[in-house]
Every structure is written in C-alpha cells, then in structure tokens.
N, C-alpha and C positions, 0 to 999 in steps of 0.2 A: 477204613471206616467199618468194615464188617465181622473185622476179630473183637474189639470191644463192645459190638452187639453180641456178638456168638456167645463170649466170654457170661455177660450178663444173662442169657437166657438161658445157656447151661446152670449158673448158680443162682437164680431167684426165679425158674420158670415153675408154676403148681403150687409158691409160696405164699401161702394168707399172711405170715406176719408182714415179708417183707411188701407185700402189697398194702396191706392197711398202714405201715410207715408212708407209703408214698403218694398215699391216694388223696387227694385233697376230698373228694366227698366223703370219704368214711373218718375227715377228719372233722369237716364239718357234722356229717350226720350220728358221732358220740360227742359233739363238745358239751349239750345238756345235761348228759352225765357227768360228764370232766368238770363241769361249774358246779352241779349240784352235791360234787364229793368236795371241791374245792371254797365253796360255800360253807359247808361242814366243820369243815379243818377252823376254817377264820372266826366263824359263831361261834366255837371254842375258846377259841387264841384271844377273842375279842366279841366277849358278850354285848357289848354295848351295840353292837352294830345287830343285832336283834333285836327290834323295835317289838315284838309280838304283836298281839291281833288289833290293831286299828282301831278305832270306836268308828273310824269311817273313812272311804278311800273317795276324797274329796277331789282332788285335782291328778291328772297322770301326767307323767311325762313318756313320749317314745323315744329313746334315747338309738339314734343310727350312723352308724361311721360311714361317712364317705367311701365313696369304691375302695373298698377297706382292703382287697389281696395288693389291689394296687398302690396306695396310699402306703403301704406297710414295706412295699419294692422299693418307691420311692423314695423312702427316708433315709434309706443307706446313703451312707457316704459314697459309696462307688457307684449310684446312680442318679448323684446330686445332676452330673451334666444332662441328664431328659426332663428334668421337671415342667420343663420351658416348652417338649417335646409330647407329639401324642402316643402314650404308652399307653399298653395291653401288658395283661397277664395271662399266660396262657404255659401247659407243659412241652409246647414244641413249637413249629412250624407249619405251615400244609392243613394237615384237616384236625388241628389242635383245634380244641372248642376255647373259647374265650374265657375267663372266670372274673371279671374286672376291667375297666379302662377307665383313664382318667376323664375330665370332663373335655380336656382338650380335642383328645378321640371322640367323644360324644359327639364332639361341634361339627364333625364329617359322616356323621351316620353310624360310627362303629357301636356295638352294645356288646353287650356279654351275652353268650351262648353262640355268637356268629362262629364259623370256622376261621381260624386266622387267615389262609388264601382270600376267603370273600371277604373280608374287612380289609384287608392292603388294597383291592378293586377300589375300593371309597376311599383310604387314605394311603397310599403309595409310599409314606416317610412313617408307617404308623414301628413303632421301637415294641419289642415282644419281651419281657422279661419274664423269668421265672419264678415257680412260688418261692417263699421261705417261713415254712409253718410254726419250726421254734417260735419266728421273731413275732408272728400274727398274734400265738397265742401271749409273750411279753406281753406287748400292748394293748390285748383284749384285759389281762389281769391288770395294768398300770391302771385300764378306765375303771375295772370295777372298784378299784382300791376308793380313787377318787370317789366314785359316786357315794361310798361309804363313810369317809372319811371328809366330806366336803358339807354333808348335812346340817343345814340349819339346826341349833339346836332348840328352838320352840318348836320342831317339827317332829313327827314320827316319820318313817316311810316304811316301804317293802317293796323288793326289787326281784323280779324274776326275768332269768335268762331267755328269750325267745332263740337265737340263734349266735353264732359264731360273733354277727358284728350287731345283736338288735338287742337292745334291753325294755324293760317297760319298769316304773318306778311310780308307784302311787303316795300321797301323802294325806295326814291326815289333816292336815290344817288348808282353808280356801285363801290361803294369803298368795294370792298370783305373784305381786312384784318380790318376793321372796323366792318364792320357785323360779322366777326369771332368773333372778339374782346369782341360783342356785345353778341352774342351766347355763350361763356364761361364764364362772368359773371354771366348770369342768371343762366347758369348751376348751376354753384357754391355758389351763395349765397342761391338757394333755397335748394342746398343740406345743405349748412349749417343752415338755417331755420328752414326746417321741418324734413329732413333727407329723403329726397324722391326724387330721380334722374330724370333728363328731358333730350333728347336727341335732337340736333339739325340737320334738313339738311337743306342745301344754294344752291342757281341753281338759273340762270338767265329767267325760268320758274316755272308756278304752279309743274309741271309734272316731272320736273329735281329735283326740293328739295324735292319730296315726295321721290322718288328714293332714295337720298342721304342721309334722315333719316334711310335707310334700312342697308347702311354701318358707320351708327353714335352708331349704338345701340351695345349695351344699355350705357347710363352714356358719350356721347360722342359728337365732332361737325363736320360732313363732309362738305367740300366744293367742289361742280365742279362749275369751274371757266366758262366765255364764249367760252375761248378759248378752254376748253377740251372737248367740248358737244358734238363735230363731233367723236370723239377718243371714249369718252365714251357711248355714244348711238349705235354706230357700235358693238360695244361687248356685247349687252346687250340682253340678253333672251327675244325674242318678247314676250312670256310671260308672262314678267313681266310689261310689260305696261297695265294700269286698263282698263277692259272690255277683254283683249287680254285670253280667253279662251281655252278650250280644244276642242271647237265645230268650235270656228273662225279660230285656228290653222288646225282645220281638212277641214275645206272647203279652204284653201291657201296651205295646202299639196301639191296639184296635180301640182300648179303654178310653187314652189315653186322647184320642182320635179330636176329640172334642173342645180341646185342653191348647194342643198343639197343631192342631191343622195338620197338611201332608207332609212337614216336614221328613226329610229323609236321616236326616243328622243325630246318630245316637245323643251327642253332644247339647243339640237342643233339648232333650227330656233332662228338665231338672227334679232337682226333690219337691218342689214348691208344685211342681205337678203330678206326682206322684203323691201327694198329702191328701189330693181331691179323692183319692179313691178311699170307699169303705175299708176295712180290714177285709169284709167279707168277699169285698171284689180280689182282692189281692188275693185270699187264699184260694179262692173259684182259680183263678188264674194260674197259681203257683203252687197251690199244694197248703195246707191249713200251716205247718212249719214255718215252710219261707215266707207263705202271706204274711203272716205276722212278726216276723223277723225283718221284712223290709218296713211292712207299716211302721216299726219302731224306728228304726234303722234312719227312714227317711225324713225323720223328726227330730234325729239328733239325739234318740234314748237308747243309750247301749248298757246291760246290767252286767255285762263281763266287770270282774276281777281282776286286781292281779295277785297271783300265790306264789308264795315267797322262795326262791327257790332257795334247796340245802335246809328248811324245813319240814321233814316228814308230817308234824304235828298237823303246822298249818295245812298242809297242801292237802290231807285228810279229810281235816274238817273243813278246807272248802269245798270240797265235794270231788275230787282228783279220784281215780278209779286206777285200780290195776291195774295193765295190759292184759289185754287177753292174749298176745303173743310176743315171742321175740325171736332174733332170726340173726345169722349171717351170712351175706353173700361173698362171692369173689367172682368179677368176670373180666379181668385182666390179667394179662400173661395165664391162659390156662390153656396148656397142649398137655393133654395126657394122653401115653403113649399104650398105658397097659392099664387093668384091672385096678393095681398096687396103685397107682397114680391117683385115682379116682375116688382108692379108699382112704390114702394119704390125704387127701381133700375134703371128705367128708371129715375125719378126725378132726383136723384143723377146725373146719366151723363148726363139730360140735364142741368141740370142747371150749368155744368161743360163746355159743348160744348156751352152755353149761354154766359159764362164770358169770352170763347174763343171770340166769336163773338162779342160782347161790346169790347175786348179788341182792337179790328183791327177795331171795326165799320164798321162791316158787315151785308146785313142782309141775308136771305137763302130762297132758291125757294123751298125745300124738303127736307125731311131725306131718310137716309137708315138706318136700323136699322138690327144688326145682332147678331141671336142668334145662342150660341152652345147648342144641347141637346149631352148627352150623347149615345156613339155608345153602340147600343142596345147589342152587342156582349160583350162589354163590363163592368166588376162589376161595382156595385154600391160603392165600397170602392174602392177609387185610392192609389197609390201607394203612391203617394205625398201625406204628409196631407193635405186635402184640397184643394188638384189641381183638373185641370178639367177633366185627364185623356185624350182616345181619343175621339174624339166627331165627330159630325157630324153638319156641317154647316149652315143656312139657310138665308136668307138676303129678307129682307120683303122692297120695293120702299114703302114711306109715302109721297105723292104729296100734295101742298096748291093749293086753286086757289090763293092765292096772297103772295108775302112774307113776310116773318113775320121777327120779329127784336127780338136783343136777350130781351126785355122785354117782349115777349110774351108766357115765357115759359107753358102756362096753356092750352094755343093753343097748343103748339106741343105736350103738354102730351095729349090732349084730340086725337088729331091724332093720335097720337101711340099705346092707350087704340082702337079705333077705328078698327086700322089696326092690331094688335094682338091678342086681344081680342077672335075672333074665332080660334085661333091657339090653343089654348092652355085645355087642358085640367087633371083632376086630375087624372084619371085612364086609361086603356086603355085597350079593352077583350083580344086582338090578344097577343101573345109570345114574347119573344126580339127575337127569330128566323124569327117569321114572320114578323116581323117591320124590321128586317135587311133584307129579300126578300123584302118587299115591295119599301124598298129604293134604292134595286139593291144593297146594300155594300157586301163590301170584310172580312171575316170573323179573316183576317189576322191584327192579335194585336199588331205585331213589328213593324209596319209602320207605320213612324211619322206623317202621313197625315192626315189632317183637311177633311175629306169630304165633297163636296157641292153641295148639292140636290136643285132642284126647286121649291119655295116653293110654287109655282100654282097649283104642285101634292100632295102634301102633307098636312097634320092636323095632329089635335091629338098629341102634343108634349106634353108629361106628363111635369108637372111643377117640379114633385122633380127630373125629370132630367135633369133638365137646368142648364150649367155650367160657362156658360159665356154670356156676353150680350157688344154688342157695337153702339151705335148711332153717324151717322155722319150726320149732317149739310151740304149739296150739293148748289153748286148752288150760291156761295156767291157772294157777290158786295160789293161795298161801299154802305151805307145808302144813303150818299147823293149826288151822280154820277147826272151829269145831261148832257143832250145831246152835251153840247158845253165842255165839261170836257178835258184841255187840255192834250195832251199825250206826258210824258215824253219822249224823246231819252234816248237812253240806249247802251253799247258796244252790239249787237249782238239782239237786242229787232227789232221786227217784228211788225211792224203796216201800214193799207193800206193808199197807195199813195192818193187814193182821200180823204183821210181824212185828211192826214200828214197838208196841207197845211190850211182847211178849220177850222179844230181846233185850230191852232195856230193862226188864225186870230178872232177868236170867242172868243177868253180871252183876246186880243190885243185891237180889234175895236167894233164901234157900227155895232149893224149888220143895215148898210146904202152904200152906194158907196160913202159916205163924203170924201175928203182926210184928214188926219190922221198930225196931229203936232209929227214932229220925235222927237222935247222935251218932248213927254211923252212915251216914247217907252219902254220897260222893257228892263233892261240889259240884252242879252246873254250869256254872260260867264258862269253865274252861270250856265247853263244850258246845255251847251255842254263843261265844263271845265272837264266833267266826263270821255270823250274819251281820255287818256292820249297815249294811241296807239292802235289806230284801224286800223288793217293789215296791210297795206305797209305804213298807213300815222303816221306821231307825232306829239303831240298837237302842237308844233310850226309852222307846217302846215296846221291846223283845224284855229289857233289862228288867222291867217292871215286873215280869215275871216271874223274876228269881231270888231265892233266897227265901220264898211265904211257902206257906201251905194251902191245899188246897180245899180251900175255904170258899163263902157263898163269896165273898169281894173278889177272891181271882176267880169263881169263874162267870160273874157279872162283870167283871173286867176283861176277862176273854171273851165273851162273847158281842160284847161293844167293842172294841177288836175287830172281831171278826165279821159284824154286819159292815162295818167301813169298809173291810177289805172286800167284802162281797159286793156292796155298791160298786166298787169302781173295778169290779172282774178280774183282780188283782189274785191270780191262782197261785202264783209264787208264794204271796205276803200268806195266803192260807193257809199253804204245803208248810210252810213255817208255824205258823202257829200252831196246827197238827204235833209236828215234831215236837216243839216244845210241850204242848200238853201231854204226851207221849212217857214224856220223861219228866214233867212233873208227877204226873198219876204216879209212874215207877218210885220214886221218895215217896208216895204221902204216905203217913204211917197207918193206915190199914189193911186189908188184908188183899191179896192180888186178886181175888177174883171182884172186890170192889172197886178197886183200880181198873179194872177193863170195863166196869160195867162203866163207869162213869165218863173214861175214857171215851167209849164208845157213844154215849151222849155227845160228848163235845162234838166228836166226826158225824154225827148225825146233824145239829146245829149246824156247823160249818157248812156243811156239803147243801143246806135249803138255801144259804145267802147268795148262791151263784148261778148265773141264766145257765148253767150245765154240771151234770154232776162233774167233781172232780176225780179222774182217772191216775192212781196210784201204782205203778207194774212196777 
C-alpha cells in the first residue's frame, strides 16, 4: 500500500495543475466561469436562446439538482446495485469530509460536510463512492441545454448560473401554469436522460422561489402563486429567510417580546411578527442596511434580478461591478523541501491569477500573498494524506509602485521572492512549544481554526512546514479605463451625481460648448432598457422617457414622476430617474454647460420629494 502513495507524491507533490484537476472545490469554485464562457460559445451557435433585456422579470424559477455529486454517482451503470442503498460521496474513507448523500442517508442523520468515520457512527451500511467530475459537468450541460431549448415560446426568459448544481431562471410573462408546465418537462426529460433528478420552485420573487424549492424537494415543482405570498410569508419561520440568523433573531427577541410571549423557539418567531415592527425599529436593532432589508424581506418584496449569465452587455447594465480581486490557492499535497519549491509555487498561481486577469483585462496595484505554516503543536504527518492539517496563517501585503498587467508575471514573481524571501527559513533552534508561545497559540487540536498571526512579528517559517500557499492580485482595473469612461446605469448601482452627468456627456460630445446635431445622438434604450422594474416604477414608465427631448412635457412628466416616487420613499425608483435624466440632458441639443445647469435642477427637485436627502457615493 505505501509504494503507490510514495510513487504519487514523488510525481504530483507542489503541483497546482494536477491539484486543481482533482480538487472538487476548485472545480466547483471556477464552474461560473466555465458557464459564463460556455454560455458565450451557445449565444453565438444559437442566437435565439438570447432573449435580451426583459420589459420585466415577472415570475422566477430556482432551478436545484438533488444531492447532485451523488445523484450523478448514482447513475452509472456500475452503481445501479446501491441505489436502494444509503450512499455518500466523499474522496476517501476516515476523516474524508462528505460532499453529498442521497436522501436515504439523510433518513439516518448523515449530511454533507460530516467526516465519513462520524456518518458510519449513524449509519454502519452507509456505501462511500467517489466523485466523477467529467460526468457532473455532462449533466450540468444536458440541464442547461434543456432549460434553453424547452422555452415556452410566448415566453422570454434569462438564466444565470448560481453554482455547480443551482440555476435561477426568470421570465417575462405572469403565466404560472405555463412555467409549471415548463418546470416539469425539464424535470422529467433530464430524469430520463441521465437518471439524475432536478427540483423546481416558482415565486413572483428571487426570494419566494428559493423558499418554494425547499417544499419541491426532492424530485418535484412548487409554485406560490402572487396571490398567496401574503398567506404564505405570514407562516413562515423568520428563520428561514437568508441572513435571518440565530444572533438577528436574538437581538429582535426583546422587540418582539410582546408579539410572542417567552417563547424560547427560534421557530416560533414568524414573519407575520416581524411585519409588526417599524422599519425604524429593525434598523435601531440591526443596522439601517439589514433593518430594511428584512422589513422587506419579511413581507415577501425582494428586488433582486436575475443577470444573464455569458452576457457581458447585460450583466453591465444591471449593475454587476468588477472584482476588485482575484486569486489562487493550493493547500493540498504541498511539502516543499527547498527555496525552488516555494518559488515553483508561486509561478504556478501566478500565472493562474495572470490568465485570471488577461481574462477580464485587468491590471493590479498589488498582491497579497498567503501562507499556511504548519501549527507548531501540531504532527508532521496529517491525518489526511496529504492535507495541510491545522495550520497557522500568515498574509504578507506585496505593493508595486506602478501596475502591472497580467503579462508581467516576472515582475510580480520578483516581488514576491523579494517580499518572502526573508521569511522563510530551513531550520529553526527554538521547539514547536516554543514557536507556539512565541505565536501566542492555543494548544487545542480539535479546533477547526486557521490561526492568523502578524506577520511584522514574526520570521523564521521553516519551509518543510509550509502547507499551503495563496496569491491574490488586489487592486484591479480595467487596462484601459480612461478618465472620460462612461458609467453604465444599473438596478441598484451607485455612482456620484457630479459625475453621472459629466461622463455621459464625455462619450457623447466634443469636449467644447459647440451645440451638438441630435442626428448623431446614441440610442438610449439599449441602455436603460435594463431597469425592467425599479421599485415603484415599470419599464413602461422609464420607457416614456426615451426617444423626446427635453422639453417643458418631459420635464413636467419627470417631475410628476418623481413626487410619486418621493411619496412613497421609493430611493431606488429616484436614483433611476436621476440616471436617466443624466443622459437625457447628455443628447438634448444644447450646449453642456445648459445640460448640467438643468440637470442639476432636476437633482435639486428630486432630492425635496424625499423625508432624507438622497446619498450618491
């Protein structure tokens, strides 16, 4: 048994590729990429399956595969005999964490993330099989095929990837028994496909069909219709609404006190009592943010989108933002022996975090680069083959004076040799006792915690105990951003007012006070066709906007507008109407410095209709 480990760790030990071939999270944590390039290819191959912008995202579906590593085990022919059986997915035996089990497992207690030993404890016959990522990805593509190709055609939709096995799917049409219609097809032909079941929920929100997939599951399609959202959001476990905690439930306790008596049962606080409270009490309680995010929340009004993935256009203009970083780690199989090893390692993830950055056409002001040494308290031989065990954290800042682009990988390696370099060394006099004093750690081995030390106090990290290593790229841009760069509108995107109008006119006009020929004006639509409902207003509302000049009827028509959205404190519906006045002003055919004065009238208007100024950063 121990020459075909030997064998292995001599030829794949410090290797990033062969590690990200094997690693099921780094297969899940790029698949958004892999869809969104993969998306790309098909909206080529097959325009029609690009519906464009919506005039409105009326009904969702959350589209979720059943214990999907396991479900995907399962289908093989050569593990028809367990189906009957309770299977786990997991990469070993022992202290293999779980990644899936079927429901059968569930029926004993097993879940995913357990260690396999502590789920055999609960089920003693539980069968462990392993992943197989090709077939996952097969099946993930069979579904999106369908969901494409199964479309109602009085329907529009747009579909973005959440994860490995989660999609979200909005349409434009409120026809429910159609979306049903819609939803049990796909069920069914991918069951007959691959043999691997997908669960449907439907809700006239993001936040309603997430819910409504909880009573689909598994193998099944709920719908809450418009009309039941009051009926069912009233019964519902405040709870269970996402972020809705055991720390948020306990700071609303006392509120709440009046409502619910001494109950001790998270379970008893529903949304129906939660609706009693002010906004203002909620945001006293939680923070002005989340106050008003559950007030909504707990009412059943959720203004999330879905944006299209493998659409750059869309994803833009609904308001999707750069990263501001990107990164790669490795902290399996990494024993490095020497200096070479170390630098071998960084290479590897930069130039991984490099084709990240080419890929977006980014460039970066700085790295952060972080390593894991092994917790000094802790053996030299992990538990895991090959894992990093506990470790102890460190994060070294690598600043340029200028930024570098992802062809400059020789640059950022010389910075990183630069800035680690002293870190590190081969031996060390002091004890693993006195290195864990020295660190201030905790001598306690059962807890799962990453430690992170300062690394301004600290040197001396032996190199054979370095278990993991991760370089992130900070600081990103576009390569080629330049000062007049216009800024898309977005549903809920934030950009300042003295800009809003000055950029739109810097990609429009010469920069002169010339007056401007309205027959060369760039169309609007495409640009604000992306708000299909932005708070109290609907695109047929926004629509009315476009296409006139700016005349006393648009802006007596803006500002009747805009008192409505001011009565009902509707700061979304505002910031939109802003934008578009923005880039009205930028077409009308006079000269720019009229265009701002006038502009700036509207923002003046707007900003008296609301019990608080509106805040632009």
């Amino acid at each position: 048994m121990e020459t075909p480990r030997r064998t292995w760790s001599n030829q794949q030990v410090n290797n990033l590729k062969h590690f990200q071939q094997h690693s099921r999270l780094h297969f899940i944590g790029q698949w958004k990429t892999k869809a969104h390039d993969l998306f790309k290819e098909w909206f080529a191959a097959n325009p029609s399956w690009n519906h464009g912008v919506l005039s409105q995202q009326a009904l969702f579906v959350h589209v979720d595969m059943d214990a999907f590593f396991c479900s995907v085990a399962l289908a093989k022919e050569a593990n028809a005999h367990l189906r009957d059986q309770p299977v786990c997915v997991a990469a070993g035996s022992g202290s293999s964490d779980i990644s899936s089990c079927n429901y059968i497992a569930r029926s004993f207690g097993v879940c995913k993330g357990m260690y396999v030993n502590a789920a055999r404890k609960l089920c003693p016959n539980l069968h462990v099989v392993g992943y197989d990522l090709p077939h996952c990805e097969e099946v993930v593509k069979c579904l999106y095929r369908m969901l494409f190709e199964l479309c109602p055609k009085h329907m529009n939709m747009t579909l973005e990837v959440f994860s490995i096995d989660e999609v979200f799917v909005a349409f434009d049409s409120q026809d429910c028994d159609a979306v049903v219609r819609y939803c049990e097809e796909v069920r069914q032909e991918l069951e007959e496909s691959t043999r691997c079941t997908v669960s449907c929920g439907i809700g006239p929100s993001f936040m309603l069909a997430r819910l409504a997939t909880r009573s689909a599951k598994p193998n099944g399609v709920f719908l809450i219709r418009p009309d039941e959202v009051s009926s069912f959001i009233e019964q519902l476990p405040f709870g269970m609404l996402y972020g809705a905690g055991s720390s948020t439930i306990a700071r609303l306790r006392p509120l709440l006190r009046k409502f619910i008596g001494d109950c001790d049962e998270d379970d008893d606080i529903l949304c129906r009592h939660v609706q009693k409270l002010t906004k203002t009490q909620l945001q006293q309680a939680l923070g002005r943010r989340s106050g008003e995010n559950f007030y909504n929340l707990c009412r059943g009004n959720d203004t999330r989108v879905v944006v299209r993935t493998g659409d750059e256009a869309n994803q833009r203009l609904m308001g999707k933002k750069h990263p501001s970083s990107v990164g790669c780690s490795m902290n399996y199989a990494v024993r490095p022996t020497c200096l070479d090893d170390i630098w071998r390692i960084s290479r590897e993830l930069l130039e991984t975090v490099c084709a990240k950055m080419e890929r977006g056409g980014y460039s970066c002001s700085a790295l952060r680069v972080t390593v894991l040494e092994r917790h000094p308290m802790h053996p030299k031989k992990t538990v895991k083959f090959m894992g990093r065990g506990k470790c102890v954290e460190f994060h070294v800042p690598v600043s340029f004076n200028t930024s570098l682009r992802s062809g400059d990988i020789e640059t950022m390696l010389v910075h990183v040799k630069t800035a680690l370099g002293p870190l590190f060394v081969n031996s060390r006099p002091e004890s693993d006792e006195e290195r864990a004093r020295e660190l201030g750690l905790t001598e306690e081995l059962n807890s799962g915690v990453i430690w992170t030390v300062s690394i301004s106090t600290v040197t001396n990290v032996v190199i054979s105990d370095v278990r993991g290593m991760t370089i992130q790229a900070t600081g990103l841009r576009p390569e080629n951003v330049t000062a007049d760069t216009t800024k898309h509108i977005g549903n809920g995107v934030q950009i300042s007012l003295a800009m809003a109008f000055s950029r739109a006119t810097a990609s429009l006009r010469p920069a002169t006070n010339e007056v401007r020929d309205p027959a060369t004006a760039k169309p609007l639509q495409p640009l604000v066709a992306s708000l299909p409902q932005v708070g109290s207003l609907r695109w047929p509302t926004l629509e009315g906007f476009l296409g006139r000049g700016v005349d006393e009827a648009f802006i007596n028509k803006w500002k009747s507008v805009a008192q409505e959205a001011g009565r009902q404190a509707d700061y979304t519906a505002v910031k939109a109407l802003i934008r578009i006045a923005a880039l009205q002003c930028a077409h009308a055919p006079e000269s720019i410095d009229r265009g701002r004065e006038l502009f700036s009238s509207l923002v003046m208007f707007a900003q008296g209709q609301l019990p608080c100024p509106l805040s632009f950063t």
